[in-house]
Structure formats: C-alpha cells, structure tokens
VOPAGU-2260 file (C-alpha; in pm, 1 decimal, decimal comma):
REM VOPAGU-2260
SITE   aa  ch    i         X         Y         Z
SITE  UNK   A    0    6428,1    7907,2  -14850,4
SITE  UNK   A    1    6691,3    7726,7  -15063,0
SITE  UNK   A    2    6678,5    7553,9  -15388,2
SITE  UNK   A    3    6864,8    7266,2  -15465,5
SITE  UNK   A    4    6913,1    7169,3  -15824,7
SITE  UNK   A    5    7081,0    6858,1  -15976,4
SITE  UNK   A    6    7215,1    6912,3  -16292,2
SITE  UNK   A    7    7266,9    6540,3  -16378,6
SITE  UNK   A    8    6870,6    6474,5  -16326,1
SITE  UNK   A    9    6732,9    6844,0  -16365,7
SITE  UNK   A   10    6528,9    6778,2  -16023,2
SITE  UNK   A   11    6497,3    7007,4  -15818,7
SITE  UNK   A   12    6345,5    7131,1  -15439,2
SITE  UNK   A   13    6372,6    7377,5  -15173,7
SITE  UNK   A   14    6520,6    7348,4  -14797,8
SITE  UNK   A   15    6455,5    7587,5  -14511,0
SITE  UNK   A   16    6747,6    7746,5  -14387,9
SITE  UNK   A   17    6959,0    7470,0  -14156,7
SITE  UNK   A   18    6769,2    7175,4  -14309,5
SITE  UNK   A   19    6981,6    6852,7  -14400,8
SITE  UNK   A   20    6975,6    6860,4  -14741,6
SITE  UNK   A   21    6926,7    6504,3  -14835,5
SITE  UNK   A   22    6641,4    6540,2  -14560,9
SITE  UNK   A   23    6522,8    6759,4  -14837,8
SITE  UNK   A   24    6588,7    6541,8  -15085,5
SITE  UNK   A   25    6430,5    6237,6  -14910,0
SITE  UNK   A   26    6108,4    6445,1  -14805,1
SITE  UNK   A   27    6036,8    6513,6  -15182,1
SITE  UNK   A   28    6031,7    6171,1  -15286,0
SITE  UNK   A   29    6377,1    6270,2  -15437,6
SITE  UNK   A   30    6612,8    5942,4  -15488,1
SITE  UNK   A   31    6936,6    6063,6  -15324,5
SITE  UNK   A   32    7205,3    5747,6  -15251,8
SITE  UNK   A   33    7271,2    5744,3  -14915,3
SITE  UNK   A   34    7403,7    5490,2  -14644,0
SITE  UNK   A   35    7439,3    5579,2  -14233,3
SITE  UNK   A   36    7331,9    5917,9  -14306,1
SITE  UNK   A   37    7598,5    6043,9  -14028,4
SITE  UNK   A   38    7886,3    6132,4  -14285,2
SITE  UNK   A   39    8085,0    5799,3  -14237,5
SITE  UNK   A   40    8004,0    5605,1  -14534,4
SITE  UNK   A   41    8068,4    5854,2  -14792,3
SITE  UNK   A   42    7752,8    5704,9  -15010,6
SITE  UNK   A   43    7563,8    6064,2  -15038,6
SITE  UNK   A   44    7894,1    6187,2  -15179,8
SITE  UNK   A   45    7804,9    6499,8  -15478,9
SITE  UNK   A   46    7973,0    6772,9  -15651,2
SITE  UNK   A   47    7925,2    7132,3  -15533,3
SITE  UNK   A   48    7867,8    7324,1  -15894,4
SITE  UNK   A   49    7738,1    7631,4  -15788,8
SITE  UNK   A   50    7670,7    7795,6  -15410,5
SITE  UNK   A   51    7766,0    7711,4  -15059,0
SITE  UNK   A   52    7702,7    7457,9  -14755,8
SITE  UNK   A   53    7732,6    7458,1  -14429,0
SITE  UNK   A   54    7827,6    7147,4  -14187,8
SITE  UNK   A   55    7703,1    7225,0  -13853,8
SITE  UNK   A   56    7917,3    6993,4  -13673,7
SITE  UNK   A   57    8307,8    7065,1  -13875,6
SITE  UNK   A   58    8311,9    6833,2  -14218,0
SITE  UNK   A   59    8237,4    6476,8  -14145,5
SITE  UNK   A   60    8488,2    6213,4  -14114,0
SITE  UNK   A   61    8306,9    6046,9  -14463,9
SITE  UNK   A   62    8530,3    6375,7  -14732,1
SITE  UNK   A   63    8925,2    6346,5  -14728,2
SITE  UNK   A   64    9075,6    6678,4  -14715,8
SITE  UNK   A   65    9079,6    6624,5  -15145,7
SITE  UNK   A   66    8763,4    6544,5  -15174,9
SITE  UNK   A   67    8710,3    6879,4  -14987,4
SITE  UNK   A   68    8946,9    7066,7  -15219,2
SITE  UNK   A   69    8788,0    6926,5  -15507,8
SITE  UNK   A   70    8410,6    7064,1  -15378,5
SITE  UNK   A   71    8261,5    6727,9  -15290,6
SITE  UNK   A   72    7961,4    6803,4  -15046,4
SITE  UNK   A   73    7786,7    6500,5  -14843,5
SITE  UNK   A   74    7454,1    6600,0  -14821,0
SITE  UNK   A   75    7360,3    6375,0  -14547,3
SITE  UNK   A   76    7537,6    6597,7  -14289,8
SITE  UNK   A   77    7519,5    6996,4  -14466,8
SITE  UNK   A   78    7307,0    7228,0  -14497,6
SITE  UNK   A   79    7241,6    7509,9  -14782,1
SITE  UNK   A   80    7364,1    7877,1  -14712,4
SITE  UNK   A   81    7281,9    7984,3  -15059,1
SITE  UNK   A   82    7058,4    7855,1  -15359,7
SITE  UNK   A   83    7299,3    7502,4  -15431,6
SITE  UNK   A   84    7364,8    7368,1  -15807,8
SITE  UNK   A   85    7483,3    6988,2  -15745,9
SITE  UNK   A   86    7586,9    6710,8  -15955,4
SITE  UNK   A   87    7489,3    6339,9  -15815,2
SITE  UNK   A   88    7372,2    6022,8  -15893,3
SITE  UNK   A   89    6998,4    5952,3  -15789,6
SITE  UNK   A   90    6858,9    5591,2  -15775,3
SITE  UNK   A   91    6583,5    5498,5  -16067,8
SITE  UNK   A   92    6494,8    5171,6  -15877,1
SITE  UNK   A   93    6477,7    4894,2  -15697,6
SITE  UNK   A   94    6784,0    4779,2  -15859,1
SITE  UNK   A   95    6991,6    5093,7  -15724,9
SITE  UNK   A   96    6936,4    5002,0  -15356,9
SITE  UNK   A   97    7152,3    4857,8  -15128,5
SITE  UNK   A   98    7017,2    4522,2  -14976,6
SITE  UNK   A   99    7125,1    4525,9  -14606,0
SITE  UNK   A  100    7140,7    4323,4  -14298,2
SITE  UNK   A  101    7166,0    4531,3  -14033,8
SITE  UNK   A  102    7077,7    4482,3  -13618,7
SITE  UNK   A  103    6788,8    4654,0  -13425,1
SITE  UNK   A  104    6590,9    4720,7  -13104,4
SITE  UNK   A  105    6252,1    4665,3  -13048,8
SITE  UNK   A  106    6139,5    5015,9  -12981,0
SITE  UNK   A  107    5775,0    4952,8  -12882,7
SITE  UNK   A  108    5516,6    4659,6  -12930,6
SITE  UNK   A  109    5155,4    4825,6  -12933,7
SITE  UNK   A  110    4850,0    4609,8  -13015,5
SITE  UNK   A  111    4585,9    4772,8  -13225,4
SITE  UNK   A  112    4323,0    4579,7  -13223,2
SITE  UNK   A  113    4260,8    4203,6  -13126,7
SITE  UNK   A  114    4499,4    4011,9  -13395,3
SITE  UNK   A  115    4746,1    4293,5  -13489,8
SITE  UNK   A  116    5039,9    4472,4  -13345,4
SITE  UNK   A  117    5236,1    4772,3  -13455,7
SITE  UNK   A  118    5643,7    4653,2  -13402,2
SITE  UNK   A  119    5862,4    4974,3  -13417,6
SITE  UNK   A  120    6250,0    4867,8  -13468,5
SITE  UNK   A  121    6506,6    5115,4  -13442,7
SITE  UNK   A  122    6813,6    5084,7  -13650,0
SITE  UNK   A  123    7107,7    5194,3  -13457,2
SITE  UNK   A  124    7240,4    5512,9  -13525,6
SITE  UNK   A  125    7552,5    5445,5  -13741,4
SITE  UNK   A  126    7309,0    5306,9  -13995,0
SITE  UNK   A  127    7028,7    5369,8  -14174,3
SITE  UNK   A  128    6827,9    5157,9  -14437,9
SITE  UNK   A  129    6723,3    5300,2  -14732,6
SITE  UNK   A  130    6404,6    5153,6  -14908,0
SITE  UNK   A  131    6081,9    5242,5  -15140,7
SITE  UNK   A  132    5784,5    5281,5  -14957,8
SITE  UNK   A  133    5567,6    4965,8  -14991,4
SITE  UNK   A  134    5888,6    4738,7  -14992,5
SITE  UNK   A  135    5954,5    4503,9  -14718,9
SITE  UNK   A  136    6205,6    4309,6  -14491,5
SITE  UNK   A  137    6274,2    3955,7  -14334,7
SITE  UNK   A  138    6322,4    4006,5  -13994,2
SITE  UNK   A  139    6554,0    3773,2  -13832,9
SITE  UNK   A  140    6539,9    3593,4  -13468,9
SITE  UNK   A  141    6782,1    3348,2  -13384,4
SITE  UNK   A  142    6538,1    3082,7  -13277,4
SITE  UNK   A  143    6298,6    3112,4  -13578,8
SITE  UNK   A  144    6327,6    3116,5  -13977,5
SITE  UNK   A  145    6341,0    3447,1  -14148,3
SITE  UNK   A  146    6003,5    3603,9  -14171,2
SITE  UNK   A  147    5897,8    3893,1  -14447,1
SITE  UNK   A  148    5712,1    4194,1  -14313,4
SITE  UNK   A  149    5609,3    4526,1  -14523,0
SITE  UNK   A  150    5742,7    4863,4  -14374,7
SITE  UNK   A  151    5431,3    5030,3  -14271,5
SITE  UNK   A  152    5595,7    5394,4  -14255,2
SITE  UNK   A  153    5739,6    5579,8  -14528,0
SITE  UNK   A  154    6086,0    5629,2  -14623,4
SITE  UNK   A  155    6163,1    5995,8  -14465,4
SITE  UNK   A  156    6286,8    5867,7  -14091,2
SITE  UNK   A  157    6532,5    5562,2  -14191,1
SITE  UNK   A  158    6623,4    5508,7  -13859,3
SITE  UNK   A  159    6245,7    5384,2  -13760,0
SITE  UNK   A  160    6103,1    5067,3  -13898,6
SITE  UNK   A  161    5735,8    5006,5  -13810,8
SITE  UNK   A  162    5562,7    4655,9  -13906,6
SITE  UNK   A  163    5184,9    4591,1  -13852,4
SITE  UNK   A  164    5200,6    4231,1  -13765,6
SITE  UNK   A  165    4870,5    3976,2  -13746,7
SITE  UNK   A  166    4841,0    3701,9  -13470,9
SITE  UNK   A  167    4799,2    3360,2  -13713,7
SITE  UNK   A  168    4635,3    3094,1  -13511,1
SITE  UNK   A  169    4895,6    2828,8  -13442,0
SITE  UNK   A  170    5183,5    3053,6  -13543,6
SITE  UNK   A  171    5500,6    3020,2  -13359,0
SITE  UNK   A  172    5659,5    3359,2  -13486,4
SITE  UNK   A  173    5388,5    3579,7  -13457,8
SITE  UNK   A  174    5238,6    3408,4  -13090,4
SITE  UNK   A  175    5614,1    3496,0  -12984,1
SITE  UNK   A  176    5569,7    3855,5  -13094,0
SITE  UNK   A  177    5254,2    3917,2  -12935,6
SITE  UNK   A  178    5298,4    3700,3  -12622,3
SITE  UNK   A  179    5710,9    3662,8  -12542,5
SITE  UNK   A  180    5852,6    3957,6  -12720,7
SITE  UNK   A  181    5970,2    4246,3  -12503,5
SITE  UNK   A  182    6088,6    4582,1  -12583,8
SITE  UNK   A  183    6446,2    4643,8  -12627,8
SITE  UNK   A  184    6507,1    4287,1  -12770,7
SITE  UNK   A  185    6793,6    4250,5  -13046,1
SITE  UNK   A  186    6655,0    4124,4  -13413,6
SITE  UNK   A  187    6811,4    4168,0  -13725,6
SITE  UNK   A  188    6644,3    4291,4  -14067,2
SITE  UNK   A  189    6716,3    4175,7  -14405,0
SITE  UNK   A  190    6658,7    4409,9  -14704,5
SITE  UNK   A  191    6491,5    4629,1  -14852,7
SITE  UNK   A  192    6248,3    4339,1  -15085,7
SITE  UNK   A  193    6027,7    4332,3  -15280,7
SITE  UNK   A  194    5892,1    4523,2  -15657,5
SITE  UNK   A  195    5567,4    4648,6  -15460,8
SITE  UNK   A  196    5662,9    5014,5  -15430,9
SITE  UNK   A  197    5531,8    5356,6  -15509,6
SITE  UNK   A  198    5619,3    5404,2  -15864,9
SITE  UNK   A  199    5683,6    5831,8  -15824,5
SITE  UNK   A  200    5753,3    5914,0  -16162,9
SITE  UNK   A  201    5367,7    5868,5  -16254,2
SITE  UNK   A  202    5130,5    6127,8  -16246,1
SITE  UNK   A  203    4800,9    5861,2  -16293,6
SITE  UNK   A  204    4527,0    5863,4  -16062,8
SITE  UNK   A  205    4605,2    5582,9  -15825,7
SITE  UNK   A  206    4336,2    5315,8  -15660,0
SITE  UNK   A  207    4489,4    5163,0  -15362,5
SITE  UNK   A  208    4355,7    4769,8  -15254,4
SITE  UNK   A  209    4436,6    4654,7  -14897,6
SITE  UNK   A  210    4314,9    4383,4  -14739,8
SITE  UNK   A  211    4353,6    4302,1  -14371,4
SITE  UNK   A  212    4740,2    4421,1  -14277,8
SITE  UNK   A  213    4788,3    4475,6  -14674,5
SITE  UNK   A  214    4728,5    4815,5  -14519,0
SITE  UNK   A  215    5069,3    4839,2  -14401,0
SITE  UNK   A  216    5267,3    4906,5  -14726,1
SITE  UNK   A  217    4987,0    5126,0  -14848,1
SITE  UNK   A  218    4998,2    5293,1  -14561,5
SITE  UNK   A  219    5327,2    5365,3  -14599,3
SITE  UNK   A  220    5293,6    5483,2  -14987,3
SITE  UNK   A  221    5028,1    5717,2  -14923,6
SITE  UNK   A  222    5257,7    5910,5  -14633,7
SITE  UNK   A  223    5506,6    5942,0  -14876,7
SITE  UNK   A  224    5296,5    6065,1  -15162,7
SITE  UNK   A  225    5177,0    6349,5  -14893,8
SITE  UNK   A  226    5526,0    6413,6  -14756,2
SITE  UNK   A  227    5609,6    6467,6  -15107,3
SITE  UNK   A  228    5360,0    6661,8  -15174,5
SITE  UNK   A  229    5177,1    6463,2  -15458,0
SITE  UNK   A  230    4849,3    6572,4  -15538,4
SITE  UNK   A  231    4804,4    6260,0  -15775,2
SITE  UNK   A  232    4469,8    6163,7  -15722,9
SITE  UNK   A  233    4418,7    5805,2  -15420,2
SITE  UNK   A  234    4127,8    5614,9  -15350,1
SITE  UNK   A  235    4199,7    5370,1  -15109,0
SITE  UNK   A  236    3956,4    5069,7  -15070,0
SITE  UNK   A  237    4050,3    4910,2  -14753,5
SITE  UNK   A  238    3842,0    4602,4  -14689,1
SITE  UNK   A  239    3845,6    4355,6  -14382,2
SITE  UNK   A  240    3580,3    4119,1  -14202,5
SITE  UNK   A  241    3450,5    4353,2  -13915,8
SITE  UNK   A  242    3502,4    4703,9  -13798,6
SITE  UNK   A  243    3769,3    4567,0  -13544,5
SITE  UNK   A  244    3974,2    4460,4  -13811,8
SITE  UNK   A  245    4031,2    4837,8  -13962,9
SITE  UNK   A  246    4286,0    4875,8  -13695,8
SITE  UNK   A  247    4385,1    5228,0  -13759,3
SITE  UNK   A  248    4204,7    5552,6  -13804,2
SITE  UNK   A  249    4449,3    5737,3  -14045,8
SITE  UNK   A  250    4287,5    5642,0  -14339,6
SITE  UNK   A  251    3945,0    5880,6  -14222,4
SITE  UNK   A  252    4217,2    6163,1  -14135,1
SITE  UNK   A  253    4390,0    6169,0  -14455,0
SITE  UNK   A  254    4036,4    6161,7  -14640,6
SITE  UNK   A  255    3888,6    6433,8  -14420,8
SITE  UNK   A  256    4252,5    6630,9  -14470,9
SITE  UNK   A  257    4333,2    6607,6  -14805,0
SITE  UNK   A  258    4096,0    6674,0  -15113,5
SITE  UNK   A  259    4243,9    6411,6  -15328,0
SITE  UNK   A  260    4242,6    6112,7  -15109,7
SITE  UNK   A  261    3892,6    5948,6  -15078,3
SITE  UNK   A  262    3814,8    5620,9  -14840,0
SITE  UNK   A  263    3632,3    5393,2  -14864,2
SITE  UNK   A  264    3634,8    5082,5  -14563,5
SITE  UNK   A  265    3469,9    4772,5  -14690,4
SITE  UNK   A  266    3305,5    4466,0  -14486,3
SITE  UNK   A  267    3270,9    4130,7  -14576,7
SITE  UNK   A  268    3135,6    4048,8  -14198,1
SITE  UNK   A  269    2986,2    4366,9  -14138,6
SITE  UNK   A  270    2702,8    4331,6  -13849,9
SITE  UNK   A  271    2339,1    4565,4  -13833,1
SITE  UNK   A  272    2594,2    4849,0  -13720,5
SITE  UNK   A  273    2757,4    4905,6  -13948,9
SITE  UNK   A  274    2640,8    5184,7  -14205,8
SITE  UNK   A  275    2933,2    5174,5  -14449,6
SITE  UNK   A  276    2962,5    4905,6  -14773,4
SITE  UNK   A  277    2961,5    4550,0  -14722,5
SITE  UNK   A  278    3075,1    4237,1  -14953,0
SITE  UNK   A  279    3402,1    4186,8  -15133,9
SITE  UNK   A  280    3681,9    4496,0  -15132,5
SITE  UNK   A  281    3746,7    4410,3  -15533,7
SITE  UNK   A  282    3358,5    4417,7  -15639,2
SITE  UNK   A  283    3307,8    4801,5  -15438,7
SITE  UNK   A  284    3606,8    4946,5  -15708,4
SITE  UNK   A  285    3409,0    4743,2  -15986,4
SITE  UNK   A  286    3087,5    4942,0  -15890,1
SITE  UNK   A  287    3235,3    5272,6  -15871,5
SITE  UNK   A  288    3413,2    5258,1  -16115,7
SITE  UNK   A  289    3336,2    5222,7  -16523,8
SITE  UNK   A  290    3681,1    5239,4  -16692,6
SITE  UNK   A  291    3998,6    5140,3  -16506,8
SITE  UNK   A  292    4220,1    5266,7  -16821,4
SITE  UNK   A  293    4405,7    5567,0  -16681,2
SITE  UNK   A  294    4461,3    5407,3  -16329,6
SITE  UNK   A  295    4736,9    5289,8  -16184,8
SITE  UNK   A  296    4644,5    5005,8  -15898,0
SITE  UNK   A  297    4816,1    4898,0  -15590,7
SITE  UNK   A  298    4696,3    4560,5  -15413,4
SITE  UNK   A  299    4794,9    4416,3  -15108,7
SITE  UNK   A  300    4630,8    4154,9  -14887,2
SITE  UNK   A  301    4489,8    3815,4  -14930,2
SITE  UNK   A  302    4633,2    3590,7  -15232,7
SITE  UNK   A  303    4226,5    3524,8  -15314,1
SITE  UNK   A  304    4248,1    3954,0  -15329,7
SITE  UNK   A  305    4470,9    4002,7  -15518,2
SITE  UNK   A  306    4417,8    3777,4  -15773,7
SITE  UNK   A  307    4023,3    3846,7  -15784,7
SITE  UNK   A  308    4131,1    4214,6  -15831,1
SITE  UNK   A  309    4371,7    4144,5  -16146,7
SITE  UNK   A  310    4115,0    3937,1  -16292,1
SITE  UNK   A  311    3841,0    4152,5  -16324,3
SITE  UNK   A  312    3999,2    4476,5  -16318,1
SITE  UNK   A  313    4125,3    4391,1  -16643,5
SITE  UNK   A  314    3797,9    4369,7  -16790,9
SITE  UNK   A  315    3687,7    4674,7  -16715,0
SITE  UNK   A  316    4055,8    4832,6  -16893,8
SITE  UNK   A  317    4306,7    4829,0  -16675,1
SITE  UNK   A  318    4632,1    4775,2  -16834,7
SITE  UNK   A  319    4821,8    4506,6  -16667,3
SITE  UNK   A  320    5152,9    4660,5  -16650,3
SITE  UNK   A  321    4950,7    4936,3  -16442,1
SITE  UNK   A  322    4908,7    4687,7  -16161,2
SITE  UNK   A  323    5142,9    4635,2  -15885,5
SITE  UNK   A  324    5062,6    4378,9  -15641,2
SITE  UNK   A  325    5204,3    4173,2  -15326,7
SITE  UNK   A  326    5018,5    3881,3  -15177,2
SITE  UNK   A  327    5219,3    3841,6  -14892,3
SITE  UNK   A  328    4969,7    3669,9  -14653,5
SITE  UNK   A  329    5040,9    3416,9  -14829,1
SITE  UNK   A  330    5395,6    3389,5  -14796,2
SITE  UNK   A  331    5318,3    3449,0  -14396,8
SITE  UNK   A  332    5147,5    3167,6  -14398,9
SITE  UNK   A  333    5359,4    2950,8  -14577,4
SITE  UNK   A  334    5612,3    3079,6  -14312,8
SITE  UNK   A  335    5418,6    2974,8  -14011,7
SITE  UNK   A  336    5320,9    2682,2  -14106,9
C-alpha cells in the first residue's frame, strides 16, 4: 500500500500497488478534476512533489514532453511506485464540475418490478462524466423533449450511468422506454444537475427520505458513503404504496451488512401481509425520532413528500439549511404531460 497526499488540500488516501490513482482518489469520495479519464484531456493534470509513478501503458498522449520535464503526473492513467506527495486542485462543489453533453448506448433495460425499469447507459470510452452522487441528467432523444433522471449509481465507474425510471400512465417518454426502447440505442445526456448531492465534508448522522424512485439518488449516495468508507451514521426511510413498489432489495443488504445503516420500508397501501410499518414515510421519522437537531436530511420523492417532510421536521429541530431535497416527480410529470 501507497499513500497519496495533496499538499494543496492536506487529504490524503492509500492505493494498492498498480491501482489508478485517481481511482483512488474517486473511491474515497476524494474530489479529483478529471475529464475522459484515458490521458487525452489533460484535466487530472498535478504536480509530482515527492515519490514516483508508473504509467503502465508509456505516458499518455494528455503531458507534452515539458510538462513531463517539469514532473506533471496525470493521475487518471499512473499508478504509485512509492508513497506520492502531489499538488492539485480538487473540486469543493457543484460549481467546479463540468456540465457535459455527451452520447451513449443503452447498455441494458431491466424491469424491476411492474412500473419501473433500471436503464444502464454507457458513455463511450473517450469520455467520462463526472458528477456528485444524488445529482442528475436530462437525457436526450431526438423525437422527445429533454427529460431529467437521477443517477442511481455512485460516482466511482463514470463510464456507467444507471437510471431507475417509472412507467407514468399516459406518458409518451417513459411508455417508449419500457415498450419501444431497445438495447444498444444512441441517446445523449445532459449534465451533471442538480444541488441534491451528498454533502461529504459532514460528519452528522444522516436520515435519508425516498419515496417511490426517490430511491434512485439515495441509492446512489449511500454506495458512495460505503465505497468511501463513511461510517457516518444512515437511516433510510424508504416508503411506497405496496411491497411491489420497493423494487430493489439492497436497502435489507446494506442494513444487515453494515452496523450503521438501519432500514426502515414504509407502506401507505400495505395489505394483511405485510408485517412492517404502514402510513405516511414522513410521520414513521416523526415517531422515532424526538430531536432532529444534529441531523442532516436527504428527501427525494413525491412533491407532497417532500414538502410534508420540511414542514414538520422543522418542528421537531431540524435546521433548515440541514435539509437537502429534490422533488423531481414532479418535474417528470410536468414533462410528460
């Protein structure tokens, strides 16, 4: 094992022997630029201060024979051969990142349950798309308007873009995707959007609020918080109308895996089966929960959610600027209609 230091931010992290170092970077929630990721663009460009890399494949087309000289490293394509003291510039926000259009291919379509379909686009391999887990993107068909998806995986395989998408009755978009779509079609995505992302630098407890395919972008935050190995405290509420609608099973996993993630599924149709709590996702945090002051919360769903969880959560002490929201059913529906 290697460590990597950066002596602009003082961060720091190890990489095996032969690991990509702004894998490295990415995998612990680290903000390293970076741009196709295959040494052409030059974005990951950073000083070498102290130690020595390796580049598998002969120094990448992106570092003149200067830049070279002058101990410029792109971390996108080396790897470390000793402990590594760099200098570069790492992204604070939302603000520092690119906004892209770029093509892709539908990898797969794969329905999970009745209404919703996971939609894995791969960004060809001269690019890559660098975003903030919870973000989203518009995703572009010739024949349709623009229409704004969360990224339902986390930010450590840029390359891979999966979307949970719901069927909306009398939807032209999404009755294309489930019914005329094929694999290996040609979009285009737009971005990455949004302020709804994993704010890192916390250490608060966090209570996560999805409702329906609100999932996604949490879904995609709590990967990245155990990729990076977080051991900030998440309780996830998930709530939908039937059993059918909790359309994946990774939420149980990561409860049953990790002892600071707890789950709790919530039903507001829940028939005689069903053991688990019933009624409205918001009111099951109210009830176990007596002071929201220290918490950080992260809602996603249904406008009617969302706001219901703002409203009250606040009474109980939650600081507003501690809240971090995205209503974007609405704004599907306001696209389909």
């Amino acid at each position: 094992m290697f460590t990597v230091e950066n002596q602009v931010s003082g961060s720091h992290f190890q990489v095996e022997a032969g690991e990509i170092i702004l894998d490295g970077a990415i995998s612990n929630g680290i903000g390293f630029p970076y741009g196709c990721q295959n040494g052409f663009c030059g974005k990951c460009k950073a000083t070498l201060m102290q130690g020595e890399v390796d580049y598998k494949e002969g120094v990448p087309p992106g570092l003149s024979a200067e830049e070279v000289a002058d101990n410029m490293i792109l971390p996108c394509k080396c790897s470390a051969k000793t402990d590594l003291s760099i200098v570069i510039t790492e992204l604070e926000g939302v603000a520092d990142i690119e906004v892209k259009t770029l093509p892709c291919k539908v990898e797969k379509i794969e329905r999970l349950n009745h209404d919703v379909a996971k939609v894995v686009l791969k960004i060809p391999g001269s690019e890559s798309l660098q975003y903030l887990a919870g973000q989203y993107v518009d995703l572009i068909h010739p024949n349709f308007e623009p229409r704004a998806f969360s990224i339902a995986n986390a930010p450590h395989n840029t390359g891979i873009i999966e979307l949970h998408v719901r069927l909306i009755s009398g939807g032209k978009f999404t009755n294309f995707v489930f019914n005329e779509m094929q694999e290996k079609s040609l979009l285009k995505i737009e971005g990455p959007k949004g302020s709804f992302y994993l704010r890192e630098s916390s250490e608060r407890p966090m209570i996560m609020v999805a409702g329906g395919t609100g999932f996604g972008p949490v879904k995609a935050m709590v990967e990245h918080a155990i990729e990076s190995g977080s051991h900030r405290e998440i309780h996830l509420y998930w709530g939908a109308r039937t059993e059918q609608d909790l359309y994946m099973d990774l939420p149980n996993e990561w409860a049953k895996t990790y002892d600071n993630i707890s789950f709790i599924p919530v039903l507001s149709r829940a028939d005689d089966q069903w053991q688990g709590r019933t009624g409205y996702v918001h009111d099951a945090v109210l009830a176990d929960f007596e002071t929201l002051t220290n918490y950080e919360v992260y809602a996603c769903g249904p406008p009617e959610m969302v706001s219901s969880a703002a409203n009250t959560f606040v009474k109980i002490g939650m600081f507003e600027n501690n809240f971090y929201n995205d209503s974007f059913d609405f704004a599907y529906q306001a696209n389909e209609s």
